[in-house]
C-alpha positions, 0 to 999 in steps of 0.5 A, a space after each residue: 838530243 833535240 831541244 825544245 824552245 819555249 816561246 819564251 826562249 826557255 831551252 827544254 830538256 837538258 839536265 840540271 847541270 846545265 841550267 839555266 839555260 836559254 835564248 833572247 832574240 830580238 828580231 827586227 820590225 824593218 824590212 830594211 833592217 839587218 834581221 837579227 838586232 839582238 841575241 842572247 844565249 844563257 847555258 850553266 848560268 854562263 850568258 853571252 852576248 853575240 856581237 852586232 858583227 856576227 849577227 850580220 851573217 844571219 838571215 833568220 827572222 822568227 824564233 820558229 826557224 831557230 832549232 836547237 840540240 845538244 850533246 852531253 852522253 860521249 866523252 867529254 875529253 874528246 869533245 866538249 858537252 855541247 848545244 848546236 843552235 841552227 838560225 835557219 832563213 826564211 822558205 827553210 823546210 823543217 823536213 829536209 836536212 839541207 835548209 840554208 842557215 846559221 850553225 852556232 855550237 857552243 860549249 855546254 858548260 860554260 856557254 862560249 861559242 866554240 864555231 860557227 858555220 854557215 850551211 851552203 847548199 851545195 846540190 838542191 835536196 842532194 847536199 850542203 856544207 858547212 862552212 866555217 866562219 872566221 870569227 877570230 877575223 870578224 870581231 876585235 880581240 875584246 869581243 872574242 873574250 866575252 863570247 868565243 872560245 874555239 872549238 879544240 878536239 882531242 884525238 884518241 890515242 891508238 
């Protein structure tokens, strides 16, 4: 499901269960500074505050390049309800699927991100990857309790 982001940073259109849900951004003024100073994420009531270190990766500059949509209708045992925020960089084309960014999915009941992704293109208008991003080798120990909680899917037995 895509969800709306109000100006406000109000996430629309997920169920109550999940609220209040929303994302703070504070973009940098500076050319010369790393874009993103701040970033803020509340789901089921559960805020996170990405460390310093990880906004480094990302090269967004406005919230109109930052799109969100979540998943809570398959089978929670096999993967966790989740929400996948995209931080897109500047020049992205919100009608080609291979806009290069920032993919952060996180869990939608308890707010901790669970991966992160950087989308490579890999072929112009033909393809693009995502790549993993250590996380558990970017942030210190105390860092990773307060945010992460890594992606574990259950496979279905045959």
């Amino acid at each position: 499901m895509v969800i709306e982001i109000r100006k406000d940073g109000t996430f629309v259109g997920l169920p109550k269960d999940f609220t209040p849900a929303s994302i703070q951004v504070e973009f940098s003024s500076s050319p010369t500074d790393q874009p993103i100073r701040s970033l803020a994420i509340t789901l089921s009531g559960h805020t996170i505050q990405i460390p310093a270190i990880l906004l480094k990766t990302m090269n967004c500059q406005s919230i109109d390049a930052v799109f969100a949509s979540a998943s809570w209708y398959h089978d929670e045992k096999l993967l966790p309800f989740y929400m996948q925020i995209e931080f897109l960089e500047p020049g992205f084309d919100k009608l080609r699927p291979d806009n290069p960014g920032i993919v952060m999915l996180l869990n939608l009941r308890t707010g901790m991100v669970m991966e992160v992704r950087r989308i490579v293109i890999t072929k112009p208008r033909e393809s693009w990857e995502g790549r993993l991003i250590d996380i558990e080798k970017l942030c210190s120990p105390r860092e990773l309790k307060e945010f992460y909680s890594p992606l574990l899917i259950n496979k279905r037995r045959r």
